[in-house]
C-alpha positions as CSV (number, residue, x, y, z in Angstrom):
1,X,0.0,0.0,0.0
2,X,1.6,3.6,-0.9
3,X,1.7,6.1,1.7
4,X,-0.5,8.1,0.7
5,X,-3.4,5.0,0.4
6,X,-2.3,4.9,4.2
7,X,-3.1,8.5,4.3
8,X,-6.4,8.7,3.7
9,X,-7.0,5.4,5.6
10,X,-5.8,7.4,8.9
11,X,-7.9,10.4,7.7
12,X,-11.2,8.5,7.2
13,X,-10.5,6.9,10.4
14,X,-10.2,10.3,12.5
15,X,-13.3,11.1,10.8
16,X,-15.0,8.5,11.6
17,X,-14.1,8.5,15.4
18,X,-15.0,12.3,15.3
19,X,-18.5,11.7,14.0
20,X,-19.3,9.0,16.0
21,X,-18.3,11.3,19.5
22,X,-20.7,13.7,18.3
23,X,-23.1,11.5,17.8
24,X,-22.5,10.1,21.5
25,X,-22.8,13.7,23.0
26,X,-26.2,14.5,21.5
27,X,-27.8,11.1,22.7
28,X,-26.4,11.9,26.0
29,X,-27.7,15.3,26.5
30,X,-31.0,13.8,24.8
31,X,-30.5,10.9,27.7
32,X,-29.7,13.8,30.2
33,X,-33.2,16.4,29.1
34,X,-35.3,12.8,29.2
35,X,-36.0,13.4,33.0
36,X,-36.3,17.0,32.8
37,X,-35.7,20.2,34.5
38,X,-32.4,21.0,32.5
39,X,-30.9,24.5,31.9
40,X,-27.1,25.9,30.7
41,X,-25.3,25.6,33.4
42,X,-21.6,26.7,33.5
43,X,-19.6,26.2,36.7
44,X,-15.8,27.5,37.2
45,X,-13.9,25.0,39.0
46,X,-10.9,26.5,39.5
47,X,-10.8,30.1,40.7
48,X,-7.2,31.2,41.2
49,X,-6.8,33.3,38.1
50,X,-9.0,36.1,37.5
51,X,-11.9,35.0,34.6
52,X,-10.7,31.8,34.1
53,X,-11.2,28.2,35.4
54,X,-15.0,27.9,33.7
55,X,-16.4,24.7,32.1
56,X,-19.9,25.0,30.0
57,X,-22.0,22.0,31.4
58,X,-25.8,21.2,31.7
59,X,-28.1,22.0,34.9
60,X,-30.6,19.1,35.8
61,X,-33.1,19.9,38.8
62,X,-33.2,15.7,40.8
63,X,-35.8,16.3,43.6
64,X,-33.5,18.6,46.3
65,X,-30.2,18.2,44.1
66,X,-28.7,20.1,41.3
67,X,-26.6,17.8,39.0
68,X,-24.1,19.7,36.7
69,X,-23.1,17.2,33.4
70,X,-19.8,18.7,31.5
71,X,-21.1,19.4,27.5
72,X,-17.9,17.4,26.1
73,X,-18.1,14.2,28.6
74,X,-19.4,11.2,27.5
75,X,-20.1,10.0,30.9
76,X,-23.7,9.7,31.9
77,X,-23.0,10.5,35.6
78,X,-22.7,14.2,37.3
79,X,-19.9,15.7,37.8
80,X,-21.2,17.6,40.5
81,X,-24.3,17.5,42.7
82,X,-25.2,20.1,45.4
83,X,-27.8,19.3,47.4
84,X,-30.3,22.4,47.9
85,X,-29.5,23.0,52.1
86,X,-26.0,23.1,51.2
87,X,-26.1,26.4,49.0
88,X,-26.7,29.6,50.3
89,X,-27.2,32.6,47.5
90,X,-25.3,35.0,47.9
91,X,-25.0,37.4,44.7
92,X,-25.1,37.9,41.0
93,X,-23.2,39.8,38.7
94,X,-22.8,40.2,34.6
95,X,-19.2,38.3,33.4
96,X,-16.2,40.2,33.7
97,X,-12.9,40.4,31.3
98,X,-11.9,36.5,29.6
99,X,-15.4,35.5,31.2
100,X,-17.2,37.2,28.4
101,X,-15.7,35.0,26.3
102,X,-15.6,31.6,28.5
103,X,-18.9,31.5,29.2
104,X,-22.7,31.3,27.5
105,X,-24.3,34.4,25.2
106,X,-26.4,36.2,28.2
107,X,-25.4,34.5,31.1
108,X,-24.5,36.0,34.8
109,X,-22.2,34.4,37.1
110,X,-24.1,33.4,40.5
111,X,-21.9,33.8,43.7
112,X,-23.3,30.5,46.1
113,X,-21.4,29.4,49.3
114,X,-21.8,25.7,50.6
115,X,-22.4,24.5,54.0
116,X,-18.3,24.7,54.6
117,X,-18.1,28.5,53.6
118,X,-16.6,27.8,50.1
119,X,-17.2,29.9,47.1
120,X,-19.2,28.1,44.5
121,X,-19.7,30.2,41.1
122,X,-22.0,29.3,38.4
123,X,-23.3,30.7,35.1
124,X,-27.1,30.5,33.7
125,X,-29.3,32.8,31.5
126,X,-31.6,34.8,33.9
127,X,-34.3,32.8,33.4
128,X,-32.4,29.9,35.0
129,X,-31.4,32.1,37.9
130,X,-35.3,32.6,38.7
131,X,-36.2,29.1,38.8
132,X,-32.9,28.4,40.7
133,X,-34.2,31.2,43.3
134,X,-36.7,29.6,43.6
135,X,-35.4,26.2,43.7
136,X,-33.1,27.2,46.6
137,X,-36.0,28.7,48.8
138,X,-38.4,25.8,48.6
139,X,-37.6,23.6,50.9
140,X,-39.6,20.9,52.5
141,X,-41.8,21.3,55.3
142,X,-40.9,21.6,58.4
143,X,-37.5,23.1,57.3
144,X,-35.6,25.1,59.8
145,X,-36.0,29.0,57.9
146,X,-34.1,30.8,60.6
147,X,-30.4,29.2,58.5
């Protein structure tokens, strides 16, 4: 076989492999909106530099857990899960600098902290950030309000 037979051999396979992960990652997300209650959901994992750190993912409401999928993962399990008495709201605020560019058309980044006083920032339209509102304030009865 010449080398360039070999060539195209490698190409079409590259292509093939390529097609085939995008054809994973829309049956997962399409797996992932089956159960409902999903929204753009971007969450910044690492905060040490300014703007940066942010990964575009997928928001699924689960009873009194948010789940947060990565976009380019083939795996069909969270990432993350918070469960709602563990986040406190704390703020909102419009992207700043490289985050205009890291992050979702329209999206503001939400300031939460968790039950151990860490910073957890997300990003969602502000439609999302209603319903997550109001997600966050409905808790069960018998709840203890005065945390």
């Amino acid at each position: 076989m010449a080398w360039w037979e070999w060539l195209l051999d490698v190409a079409g396979l590259a292509l093939l492999v390529v097609l085939l992960y995008g054809a994973c990652l829309m049956v997962r997300r399409r797996v992932i909106s089956r159960h409902g209650g999903t929204f753009e959901l971007s969450h910044r994992v690492r905060a040490t530099r300014p703007g940066r750190g942010w990964l575009l993912g997928v928001g699924r409401y689960s009873g009194s857990t948010l789940e947060w999928f990565r976009v380019f993962s083939l795996s069909p399990l969270p990432k993350r899960i918070w469960e709602r008495t563990e986040l406190v709201y704390e703020s909102s605020r419009s992207p700043e600098g490289p985050e205009t560019l890291a992050l979702y058309p329209d999206h503001v980044v939400v300031v939460c902290r968790d039950t151990r006083g860490r910073a957890v920032e997300l990003a969602m339209s502000a439609a999302s950030l209603i319903g997550f509102q109001a997600w966050l304030e409905s808790r069960h009865p018998g709840t203890d309000w005065s945390r």
